[in-house]
N, C-alpha and C positions, 0 to 999 in steps of 0.2 A: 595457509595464511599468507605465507610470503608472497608465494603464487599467483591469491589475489588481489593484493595490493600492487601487485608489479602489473596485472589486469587491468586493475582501475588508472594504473597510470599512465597505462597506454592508450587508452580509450579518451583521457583525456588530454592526451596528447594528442590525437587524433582528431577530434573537435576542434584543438586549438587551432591545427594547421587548416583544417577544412573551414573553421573561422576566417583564418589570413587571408588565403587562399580566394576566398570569397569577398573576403569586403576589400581588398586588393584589386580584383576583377572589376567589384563596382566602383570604387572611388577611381579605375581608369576608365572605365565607360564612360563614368557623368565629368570628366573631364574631357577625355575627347568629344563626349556630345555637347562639353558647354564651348567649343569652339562655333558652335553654332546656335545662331538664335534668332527667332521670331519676331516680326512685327504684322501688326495692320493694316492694311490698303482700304480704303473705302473706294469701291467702285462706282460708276457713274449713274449705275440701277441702286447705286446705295447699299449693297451687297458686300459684306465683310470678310475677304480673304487673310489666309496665314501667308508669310513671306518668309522662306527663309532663309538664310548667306552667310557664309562662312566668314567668320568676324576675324579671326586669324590663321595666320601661317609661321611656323620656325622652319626657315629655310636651311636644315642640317646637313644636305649632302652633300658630302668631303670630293673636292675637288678631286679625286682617283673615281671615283663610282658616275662625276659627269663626263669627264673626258672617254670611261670604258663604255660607257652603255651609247654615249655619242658613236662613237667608232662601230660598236656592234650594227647601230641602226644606219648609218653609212654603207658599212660593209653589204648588210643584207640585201639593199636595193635591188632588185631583181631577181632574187629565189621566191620558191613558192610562197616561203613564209618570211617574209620582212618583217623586222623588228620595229616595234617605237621605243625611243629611249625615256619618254616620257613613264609608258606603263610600265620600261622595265624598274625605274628609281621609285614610281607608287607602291610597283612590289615589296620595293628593299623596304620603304618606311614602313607600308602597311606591317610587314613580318616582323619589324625591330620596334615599332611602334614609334617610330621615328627616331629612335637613339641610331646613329649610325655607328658608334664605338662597338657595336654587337656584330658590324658587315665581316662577314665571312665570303672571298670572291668566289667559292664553290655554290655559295647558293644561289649566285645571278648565275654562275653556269650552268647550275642545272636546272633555273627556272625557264633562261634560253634555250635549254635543248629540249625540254617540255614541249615552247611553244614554235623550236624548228621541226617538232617532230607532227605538227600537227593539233595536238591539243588546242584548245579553246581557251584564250582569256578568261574569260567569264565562268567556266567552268574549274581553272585552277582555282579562282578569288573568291569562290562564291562562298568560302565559309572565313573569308577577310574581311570582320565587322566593318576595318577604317578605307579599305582599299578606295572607296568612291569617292572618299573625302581626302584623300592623298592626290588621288587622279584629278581630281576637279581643282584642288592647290597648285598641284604643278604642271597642266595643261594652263593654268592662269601663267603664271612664269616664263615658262619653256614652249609653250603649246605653238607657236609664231618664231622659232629659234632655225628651226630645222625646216628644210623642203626644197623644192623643186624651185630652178631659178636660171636666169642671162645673165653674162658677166664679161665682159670686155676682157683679154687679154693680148700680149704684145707678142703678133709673129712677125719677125723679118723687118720689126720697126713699123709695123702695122696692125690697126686694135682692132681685133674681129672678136664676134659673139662666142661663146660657147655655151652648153647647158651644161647645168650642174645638180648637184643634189648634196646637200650636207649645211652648214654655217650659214645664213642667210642676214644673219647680225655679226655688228664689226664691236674693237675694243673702242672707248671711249677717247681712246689716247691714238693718236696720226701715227703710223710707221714711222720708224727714223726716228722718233723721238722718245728718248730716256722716262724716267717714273720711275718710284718704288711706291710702295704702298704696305700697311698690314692690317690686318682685322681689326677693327678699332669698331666696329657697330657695337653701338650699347653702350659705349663711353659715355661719362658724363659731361655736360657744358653748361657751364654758369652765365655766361652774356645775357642780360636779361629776365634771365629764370632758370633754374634747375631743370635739367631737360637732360633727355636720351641723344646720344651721336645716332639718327637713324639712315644712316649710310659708308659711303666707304670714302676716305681721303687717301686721293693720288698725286705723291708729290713731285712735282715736276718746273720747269723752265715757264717765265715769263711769256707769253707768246704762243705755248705751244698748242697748236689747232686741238681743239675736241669735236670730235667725230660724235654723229648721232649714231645711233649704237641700235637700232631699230626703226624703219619707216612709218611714220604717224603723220599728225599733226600737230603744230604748236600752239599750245593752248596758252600758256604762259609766256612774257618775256618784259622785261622789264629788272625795278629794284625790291630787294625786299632789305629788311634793318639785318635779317641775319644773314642773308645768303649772298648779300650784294648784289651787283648784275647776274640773273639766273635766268634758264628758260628750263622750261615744263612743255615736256613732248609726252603727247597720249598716244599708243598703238591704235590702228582702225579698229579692231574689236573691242576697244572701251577697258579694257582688263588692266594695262601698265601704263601707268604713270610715272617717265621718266626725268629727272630732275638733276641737271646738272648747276652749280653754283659756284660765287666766289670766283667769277669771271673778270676779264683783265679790265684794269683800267681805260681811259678815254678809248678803249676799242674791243668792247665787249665779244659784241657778235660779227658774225659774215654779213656784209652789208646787205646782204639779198634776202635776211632772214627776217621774217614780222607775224605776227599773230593770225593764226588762220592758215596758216603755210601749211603745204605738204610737203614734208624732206624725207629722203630715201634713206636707208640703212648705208654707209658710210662717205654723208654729204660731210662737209666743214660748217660749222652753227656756230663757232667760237673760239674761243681762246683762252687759257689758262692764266688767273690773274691771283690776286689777293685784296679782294674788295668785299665788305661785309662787316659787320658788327656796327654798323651804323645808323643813326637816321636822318642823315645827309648825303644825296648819291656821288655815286662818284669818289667815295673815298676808300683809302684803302687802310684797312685796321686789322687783317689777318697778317697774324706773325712771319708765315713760310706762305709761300706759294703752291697751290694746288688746286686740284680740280676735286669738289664736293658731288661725286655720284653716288644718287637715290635711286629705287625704284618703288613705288607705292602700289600695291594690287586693290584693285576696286572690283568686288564681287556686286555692289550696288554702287546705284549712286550717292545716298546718302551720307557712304563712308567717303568720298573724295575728298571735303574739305569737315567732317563732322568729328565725332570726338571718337570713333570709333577706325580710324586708319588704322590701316595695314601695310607697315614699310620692312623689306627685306634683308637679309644680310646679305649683299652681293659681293663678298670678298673673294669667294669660289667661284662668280662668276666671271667677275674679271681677270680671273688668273685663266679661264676658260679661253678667254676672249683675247686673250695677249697676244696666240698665235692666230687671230684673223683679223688685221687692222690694213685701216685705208689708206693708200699712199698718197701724197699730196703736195700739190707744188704750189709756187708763189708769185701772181701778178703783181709784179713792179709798178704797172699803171693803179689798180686799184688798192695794193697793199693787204689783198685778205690772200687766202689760199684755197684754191682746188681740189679736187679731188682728180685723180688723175684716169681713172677706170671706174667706166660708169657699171649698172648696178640695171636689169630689171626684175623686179620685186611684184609676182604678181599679187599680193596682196595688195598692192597701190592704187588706189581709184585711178581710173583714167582720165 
């Protein structure tokens, strides 16, 4: 009798976890698939297509797992089996399900030596439900970070080319010049309305140049009530929408800068002010001085200015970025700043 009851208990015990178990698996399924979702195109035959684009991103990876997996795909440059650091971070979230509090660094090593030993990508991931949707997030991000590139350097007091491979994006902030900064996305702000902080504030000096931080165009520039003088750079592949704000007074921008521009990855665009919460230009109603950096991923167009944006936490990236910044000097005739080594970026239209 005893026997049986301890039976049935187990048995039901067992159901219960193979319950959990189960609708655990499903309520994370139909979460990671409601990052994506469907709409309708009517085409020009009148023909009715599904559309579908990744509505968001939680940009989680701990500034230790971008700077390693960076290096790794540096280092490999030239063996049989080069790395991309991109797929190796799709791995880490695919496996942790994006929690990166779970990264264990034995398992980027031995997913790296998988694929120095030959293995196939596609063949380790292929039973990694999220892996596609990791890959395609931060190929959006990162995919335009890293590669092949010309860079001026000083020999003997003389700036000759060299080729490189590795950082091809600068920090936001000029060398030489001071900032702190800390994780503050997701903060609240009241000015106008209840609203998310969806970027990172870097606090710094009056003046101090910001650097475009990736080669596009400027699609933005001008004032807005909350960002004050801002400009909005889109990458040539349409994916990042970068958005610096809260620019200096009576001397926002580099005088060379204007709508429809193409600017290299680390020209001078600006300078670091406290102008914004207003709707009058030109005034300054931010308390400290700093530089308000965004970045917006656009998988469609319809999320660029619609209710459906997707803005990232780039705290980890600017600490990324800290050690590759532009150095930059100062015309006395025109009063903006230089950049002092130039950059060629073959993503650049010619």
């Amino acid at each position: 009798m005893f026997f049986t009851i301890r039976l049935k208990k187990a048995i039901l015990l067992s159901i219960a976890v193979i319950f959990l178990v189960c609708t655990t698996s499903i309520f994370s399924y139909l979460a990671l698939s409601d990052r994506y979702y469907k709409t309708v195109k009517v085409n020009s035959d009148s023909a009715v297509q599904e559309k579908k684009y990744i509505k968001w991103v939680d940009l989680t990876v701990p500034y230790g797992v971008m700077e390693k997996t960076l290096n790794l795909d540096i280092k490999s440059q030239g063996t049989e089996h080069p790395l991309d650091w991109v797929e190796l971070m799709a791995y880490l979230a695919a496996k942790y399900g994006g929690n990166f509090k779970n990264y264990k660094s034995k398992d980027l090593d031995s997913f790296v030596a998988r694929l120095s030993s030959g293995e196939k990508l596609e063949d380790i991931t292929k039973d990694m439900k999220y892996f596609s949707y990791y890959l395609e997030a931060y190929t959006a991000i990162f995919g335009e970070f890293v590669g092949h590139f010309k860079v001026q350097v000083d020999e003997g007091g003389k700036k000759v080319w060299q080729d490189r491979y590795g950082l091809k994006v600068f920090s936001p902030i000029a060398a030489g010049y001071g900032y702190f900064h800390c994780d503050d996305f997701g903060n609240g702000r009241t000015f106008g309305y209840r609203r998310k902080h969806l970027g990172n504030d870097l606090m710094g000096s009056i003046g101090t140049p910001i650097i475009a931080v990736e080669s596009g165009t400027v699609e933005a520039l001008g004032w807005n009530i909350y960002g004050g003088w801002r400009i909005g750079i889109r990458s040539f592949d349409k994916k990042r929408y970068y958005y610096y704000a809260h620019l200096r007074k009576g001397h926002p921008y580099h005088k060379e800068l204007s709508e429809g521009q193409i600017v290299k990855a680390g020209d001078v665009i600006g300078y670091l002010g406290m102008t914004g919460y207003s709707r009058r230009e030109d005034v300054n109603n931010i308390q400290t001085p700093h530089l308000h950096f965004g970045l917006q991923l656009i998988f469609d167009e319809v999320q660029k200015d619609g209710i459906n944006q997707i803005w990232v936490d780039v705290y980890n990236i600017v600490k990324l970025l800290k050690k590759h910044r532009s150095g930059v000097f100062r015309n006395q005739e025109t009063k903006d700043f230089y950049r002092v080594f130039d950059i060629h970026d073959p993503s650049v239209p010619d």
